[in-house]
C-alpha positions in Angstrom: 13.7 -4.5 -18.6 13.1 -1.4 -15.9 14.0 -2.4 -12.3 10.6 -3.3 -10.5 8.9 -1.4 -8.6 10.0 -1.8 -4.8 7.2 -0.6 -1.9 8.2 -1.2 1.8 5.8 -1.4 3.9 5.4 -0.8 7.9 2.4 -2.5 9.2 4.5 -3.0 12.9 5.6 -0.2 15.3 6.9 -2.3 17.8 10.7 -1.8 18.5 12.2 -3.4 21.4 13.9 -0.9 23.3 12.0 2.3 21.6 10.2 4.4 24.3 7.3 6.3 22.9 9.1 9.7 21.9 11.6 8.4 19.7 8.6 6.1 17.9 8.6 8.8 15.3 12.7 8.8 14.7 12.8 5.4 15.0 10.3 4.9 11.8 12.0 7.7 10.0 14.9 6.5 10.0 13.9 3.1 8.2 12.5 5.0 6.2 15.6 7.3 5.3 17.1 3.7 5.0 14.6 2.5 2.2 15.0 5.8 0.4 18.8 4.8 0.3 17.9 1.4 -0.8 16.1 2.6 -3.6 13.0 1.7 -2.9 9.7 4.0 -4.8 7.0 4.0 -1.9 6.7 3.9 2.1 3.4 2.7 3.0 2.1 2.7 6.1 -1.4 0.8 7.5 -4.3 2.7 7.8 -5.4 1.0 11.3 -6.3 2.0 14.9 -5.2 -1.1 16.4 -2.6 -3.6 15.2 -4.5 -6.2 13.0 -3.9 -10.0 14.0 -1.2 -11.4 11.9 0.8 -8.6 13.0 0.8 -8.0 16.7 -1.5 -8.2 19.8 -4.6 -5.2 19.0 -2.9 -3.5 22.5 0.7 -3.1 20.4 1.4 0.5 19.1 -0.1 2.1 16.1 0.5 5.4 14.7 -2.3 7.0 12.6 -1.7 7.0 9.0 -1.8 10.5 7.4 -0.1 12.8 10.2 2.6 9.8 10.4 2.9 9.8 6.2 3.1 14.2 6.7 5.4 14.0 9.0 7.8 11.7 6.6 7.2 13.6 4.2 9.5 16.7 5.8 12.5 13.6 6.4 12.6 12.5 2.8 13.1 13.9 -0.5 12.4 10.9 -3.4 10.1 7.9 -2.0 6.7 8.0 -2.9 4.1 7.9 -0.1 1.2 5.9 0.7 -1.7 4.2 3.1 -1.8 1.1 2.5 -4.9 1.2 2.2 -7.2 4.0 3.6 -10.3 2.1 5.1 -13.1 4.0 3.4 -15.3 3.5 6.0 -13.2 5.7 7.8 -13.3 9.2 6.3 -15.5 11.7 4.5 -13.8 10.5 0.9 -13.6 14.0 0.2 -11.8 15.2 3.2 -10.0 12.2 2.4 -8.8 13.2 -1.1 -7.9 17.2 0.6 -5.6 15.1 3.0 -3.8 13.5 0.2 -3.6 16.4 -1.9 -1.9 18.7 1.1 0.4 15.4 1.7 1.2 15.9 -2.2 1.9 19.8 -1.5 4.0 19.2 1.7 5.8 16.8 0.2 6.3 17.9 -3.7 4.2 15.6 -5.4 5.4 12.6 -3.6 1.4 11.6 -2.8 -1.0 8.5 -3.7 -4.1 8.2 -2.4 -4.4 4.1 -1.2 -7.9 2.8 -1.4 -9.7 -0.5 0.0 -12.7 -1.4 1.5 -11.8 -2.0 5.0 -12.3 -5.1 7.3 -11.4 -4.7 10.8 -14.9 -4.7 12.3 -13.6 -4.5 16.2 -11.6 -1.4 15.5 -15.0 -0.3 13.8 -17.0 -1.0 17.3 -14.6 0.5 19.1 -14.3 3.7 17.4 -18.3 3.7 17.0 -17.8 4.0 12.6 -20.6 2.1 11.0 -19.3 -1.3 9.5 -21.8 -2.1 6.7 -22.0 -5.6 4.9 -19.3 -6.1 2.5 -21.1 -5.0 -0.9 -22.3 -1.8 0.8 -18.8 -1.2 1.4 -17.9 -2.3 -2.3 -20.1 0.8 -3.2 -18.7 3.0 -1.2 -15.1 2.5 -2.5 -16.4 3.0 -6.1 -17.8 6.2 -5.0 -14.9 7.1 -2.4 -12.8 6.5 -6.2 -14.7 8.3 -8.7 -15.1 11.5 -6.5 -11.0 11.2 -5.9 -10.4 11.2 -9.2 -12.8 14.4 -10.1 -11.5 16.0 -7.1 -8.0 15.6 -8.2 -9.0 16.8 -12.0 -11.9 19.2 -11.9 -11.8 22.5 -10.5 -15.9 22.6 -8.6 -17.2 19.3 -9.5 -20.3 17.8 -8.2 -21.5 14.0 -7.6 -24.1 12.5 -5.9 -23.8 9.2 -5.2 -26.2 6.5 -2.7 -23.4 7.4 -0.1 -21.4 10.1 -0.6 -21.9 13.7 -2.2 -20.0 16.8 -3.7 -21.4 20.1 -4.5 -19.1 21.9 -6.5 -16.2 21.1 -4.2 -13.4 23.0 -3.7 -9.9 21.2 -3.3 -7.0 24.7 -3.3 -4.5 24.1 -3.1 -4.8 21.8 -6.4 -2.0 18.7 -6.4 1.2 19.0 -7.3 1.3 16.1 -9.4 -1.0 16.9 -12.8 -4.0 14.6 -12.6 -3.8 14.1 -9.1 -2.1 11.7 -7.0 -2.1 8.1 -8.4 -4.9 5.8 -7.0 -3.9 2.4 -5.2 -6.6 -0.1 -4.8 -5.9 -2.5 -2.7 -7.5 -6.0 -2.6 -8.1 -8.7 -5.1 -11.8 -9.7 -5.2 -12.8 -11.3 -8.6 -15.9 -9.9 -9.0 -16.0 -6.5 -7.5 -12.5 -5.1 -6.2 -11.1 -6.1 -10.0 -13.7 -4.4 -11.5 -13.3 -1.0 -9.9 -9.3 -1.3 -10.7 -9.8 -1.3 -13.8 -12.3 1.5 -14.1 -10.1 3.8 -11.6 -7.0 2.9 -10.1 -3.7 3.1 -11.5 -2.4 1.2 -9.1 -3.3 -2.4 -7.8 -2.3 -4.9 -5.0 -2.8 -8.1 -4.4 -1.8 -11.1 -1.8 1.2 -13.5 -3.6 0.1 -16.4 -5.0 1.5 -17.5 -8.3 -1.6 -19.4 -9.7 -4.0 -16.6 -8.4 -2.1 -13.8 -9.8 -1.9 -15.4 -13.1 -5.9 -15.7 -13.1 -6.2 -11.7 -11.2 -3.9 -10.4 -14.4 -6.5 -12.3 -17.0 -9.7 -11.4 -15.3 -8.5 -7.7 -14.7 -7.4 -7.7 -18.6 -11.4 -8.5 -19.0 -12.8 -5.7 -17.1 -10.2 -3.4 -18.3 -11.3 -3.9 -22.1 -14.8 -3.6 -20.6 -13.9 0.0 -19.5 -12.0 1.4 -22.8 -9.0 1.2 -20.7 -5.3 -0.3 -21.5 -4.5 -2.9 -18.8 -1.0 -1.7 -19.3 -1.5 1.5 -17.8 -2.3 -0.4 -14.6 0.7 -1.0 -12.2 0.4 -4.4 -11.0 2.4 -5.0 -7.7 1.5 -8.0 -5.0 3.1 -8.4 -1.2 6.5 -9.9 -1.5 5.9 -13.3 -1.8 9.6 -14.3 0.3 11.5 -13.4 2.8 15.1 -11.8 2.8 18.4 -12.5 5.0 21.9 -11.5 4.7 23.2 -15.3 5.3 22.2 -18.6 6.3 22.8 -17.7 10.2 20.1 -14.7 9.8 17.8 -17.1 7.7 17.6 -19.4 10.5 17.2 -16.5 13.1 13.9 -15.1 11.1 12.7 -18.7 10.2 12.4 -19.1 14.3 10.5 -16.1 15.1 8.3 -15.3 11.8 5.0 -17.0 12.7 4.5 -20.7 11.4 1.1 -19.3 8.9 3.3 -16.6 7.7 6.4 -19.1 6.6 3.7 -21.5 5.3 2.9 -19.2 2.4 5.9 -17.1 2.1 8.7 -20.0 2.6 11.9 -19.9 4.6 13.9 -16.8 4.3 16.3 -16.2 0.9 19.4 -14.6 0.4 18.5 -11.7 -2.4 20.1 -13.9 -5.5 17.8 -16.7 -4.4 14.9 -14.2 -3.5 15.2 -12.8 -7.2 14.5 -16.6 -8.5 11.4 -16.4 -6.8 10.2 -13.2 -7.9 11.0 -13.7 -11.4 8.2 -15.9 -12.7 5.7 -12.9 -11.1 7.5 -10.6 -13.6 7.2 -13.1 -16.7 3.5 -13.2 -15.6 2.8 -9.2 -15.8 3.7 -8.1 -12.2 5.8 -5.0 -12.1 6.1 -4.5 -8.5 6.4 -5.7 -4.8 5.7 -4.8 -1.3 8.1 -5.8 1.4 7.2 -5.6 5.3 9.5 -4.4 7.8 8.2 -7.3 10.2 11.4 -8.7 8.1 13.5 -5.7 6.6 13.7 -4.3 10.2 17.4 -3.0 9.6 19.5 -0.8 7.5 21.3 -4.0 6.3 18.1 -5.8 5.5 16.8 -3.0 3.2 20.1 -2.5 1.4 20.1 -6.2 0.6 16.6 -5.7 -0.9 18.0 -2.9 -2.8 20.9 -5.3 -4.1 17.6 -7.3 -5.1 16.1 -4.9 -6.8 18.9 -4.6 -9.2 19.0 -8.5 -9.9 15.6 -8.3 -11.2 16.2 -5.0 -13.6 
């Protein structure tokens, strides 16, 4: 079986001891390091202020698309990515020219990361409009359908309730033939599932054995619904453990990875153990995972999940 597909994912930007100029260097280099590890994607969050869970709102957060531009110019292989781009927050089609010049500037390294957005005080406080869920449903399944004619048409035109083309122009075209790939991010049953299987090529869900088993089925449904093959369908979900070098490290993390976060994800695993734990998400159809550098916060770390990634292949 092909090694699975490895994202990593920096949702912190809070480095002890990093001063505000070397921010930038500081996130390039782990991401250099991931590249090394063998990891396919960097994802960053699309967010304005950190998101609880994560940090205090006050702690540091880079915007997504000049940060993903600028790593693009320190890296020549791993794939880049929101993760996901709120789509309350842009114009979707000045979002899909942003992620086709990040596909020019980087060679064809783009995908466009979709999701219906949730932080309502980052909403108020940059004055966007934060709609009820469904209306924002909608507005990803447009935000999606006029990526993907964007990405494949030359002057293509849609109006939707929200949004609207009118023979828009997107030149430079991608570098990638048929556009970026489309991540959607999010695994709600009745509508997120739905618009995966109509549009995205790739998906991403929370861990949770049980509930990915049931996602995979119900995704399966809506794909047939579409004329699509569920195959074609990259299935990843957030790393569902922790990693550590030895049992010393273990213990370190176990102390200062918040008490909600070890209750779903377990105490941290050396990569041979980490690779039992993964397995049973690969006999159940998932073909990739995200990790957080909350936990792979050094070169070390990231090698190790490299060393991982070649225990599951």
């Amino acid at each position: 079986m092909a090694a699975p597909f490895f994202g990593y994912h920096m949702p912190d930007y809070s480095f002890p001891g990093t001063a505000d100029d070397s921010l930038f260097d500081h996130v390039a280099d782990m991401t250099v390091a991931a590249e090394a590890a063998g990891f396919d994607m960097l994802t960053v969050m699309d967010h304005f202020y950190q998101i609880r869970g994560v940090g205090s709102e006050t702690e540091p957060m880079l915007e997504s698309y000049t940060t993903l531009a600028a790593l693009s110019q320190r890296t020549k292989t791993i794939r880049l990515s929101a993760l996901v781009t709120g789509v309350t927050y842009r114009n979707p089609a000045l979002l899909v020219k942003m992620v086709t010049t990040l596909d020019v500037v980087s060679r064809g390294r783009a995908i466009l990361g979709l999701g219906a957005a949730w932080n309502q005080d980052e909403h108020a406080g940059y004055g966007f409009e934060f709609p009820p869920i469904g209306r924002r449903m909608d507005r990803l399944e447009e935000a999606a359908r006029i990526a993907k004619l964007m990405f494949t048409e030359e002057r293509p035109t849609f109006a939707g309730r929200y949004f609207k083309i009118d023979r828009a122009l997107n030149v430079p075209r991608p570098i990638q033939v048929g556009g970026p790939q489309l991540l959607i991010g999010g695994g709600g049953e009745e509508r997120t599932l739905r618009i995966v299987a109509k549009y995205a090529d790739i998906s991403n869900w929370f861990p949770g054995l049980e509930d990915t088993k049931r996602k995979i089925d119900i995704l399966e449904r809506y794909c047939e619904e579409a004329g699509r093959d569920p195959s074609a369908i990259l299935k990843t979900v957030m790393s569902p453990c922790l990693l550590a070098l030895n049992g010393a490290q273990a213990r370190q993390i176990k102390e200062r990875i918040p008490a909600e976060r070890l209750a779903t994800m377990g105490d941290p695993v050396l990569p041979a153990q980490a690779a039992e734990r993964l397995q049973p998400y690969l006999d159940a159809g998932i073909r990739g995972f995200t990790f957080g550098n909350p936990n792979l916060n050094t070169p070390e770390l990231l090698a190790a999940a490299g060393e991982l990634k070649r225990l599951l292949a």
